[in-house]
C-alpha positions in Angstrom: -121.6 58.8 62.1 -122.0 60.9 65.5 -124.0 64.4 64.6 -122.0 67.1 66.4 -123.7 70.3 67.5 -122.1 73.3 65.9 -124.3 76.3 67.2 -122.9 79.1 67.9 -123.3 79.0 71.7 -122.1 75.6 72.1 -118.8 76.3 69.8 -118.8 79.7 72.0 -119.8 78.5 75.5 -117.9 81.7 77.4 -119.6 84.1 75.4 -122.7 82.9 75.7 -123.8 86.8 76.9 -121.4 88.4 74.3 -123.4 86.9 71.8 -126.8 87.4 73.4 -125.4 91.5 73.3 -124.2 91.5 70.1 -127.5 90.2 68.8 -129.3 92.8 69.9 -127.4 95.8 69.2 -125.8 94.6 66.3 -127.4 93.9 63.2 -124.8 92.7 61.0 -123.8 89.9 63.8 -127.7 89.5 63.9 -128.0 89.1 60.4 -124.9 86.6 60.5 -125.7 84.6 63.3 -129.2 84.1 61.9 -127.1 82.9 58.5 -125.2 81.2 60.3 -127.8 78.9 61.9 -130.0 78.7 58.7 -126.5 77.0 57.3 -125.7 74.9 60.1 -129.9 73.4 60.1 -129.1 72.5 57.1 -126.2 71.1 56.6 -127.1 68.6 60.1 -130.5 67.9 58.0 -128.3 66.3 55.2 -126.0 65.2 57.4 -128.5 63.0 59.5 -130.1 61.9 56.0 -133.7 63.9 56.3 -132.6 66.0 52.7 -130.2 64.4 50.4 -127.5 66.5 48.1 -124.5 65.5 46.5 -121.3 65.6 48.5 -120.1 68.3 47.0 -123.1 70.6 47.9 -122.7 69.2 51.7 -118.8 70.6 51.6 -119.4 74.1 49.9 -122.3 74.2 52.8 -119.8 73.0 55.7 -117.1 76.2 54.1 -120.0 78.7 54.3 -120.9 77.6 58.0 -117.1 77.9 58.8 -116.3 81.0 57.0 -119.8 82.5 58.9 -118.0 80.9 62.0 -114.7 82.6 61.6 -116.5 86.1 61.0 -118.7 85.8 63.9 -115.8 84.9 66.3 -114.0 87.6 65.0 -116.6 89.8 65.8 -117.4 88.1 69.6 -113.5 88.3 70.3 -112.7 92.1 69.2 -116.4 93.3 71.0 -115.0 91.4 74.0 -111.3 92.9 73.9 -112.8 96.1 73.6 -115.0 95.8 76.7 -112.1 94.5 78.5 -109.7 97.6 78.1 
């Protein structure tokens, strides 16, 4: 099985300084980008078979990095609509 990367700047390569901004200045998207990569370790740590879990812990893992994912996009898209108008 191939280990894909799934940080957030390589799922978001374009807003690479977006997310660099919002990291600083905003510390909710700070707080959910670090929770976002706790999530993400850990779930390529099982994944690559240096901590074992049962697969059900793996997919409620894989949700929370998605649903982190989704909130943090949400947040990169409407900072960057904003700047655009």
């Amino acid at each position: 099985m191939s280990l894909e990367k799934h940080d957030l700047l390589h799922e978001l390569p374009n807003s690479k300084d977006t997310i660099h901004e919002l990291k600083t200045k905003d510390n909710h998207f700070a707080k959910l980008f670090d929770e976002y990569h706790e999530v993400d370790h850990e779930v390529h740590r099982i994944e690559s078979g240096a901590e074992h879990s049962s697969d059900e812990y793996l997919e409620e893992r894989k949700k929370v990095r998605l649903n982190l994912k989704d909130q943090l996009y949400a947040m990169v898209r409407d900072y960057e609509a904003a700047k655009a108008s």
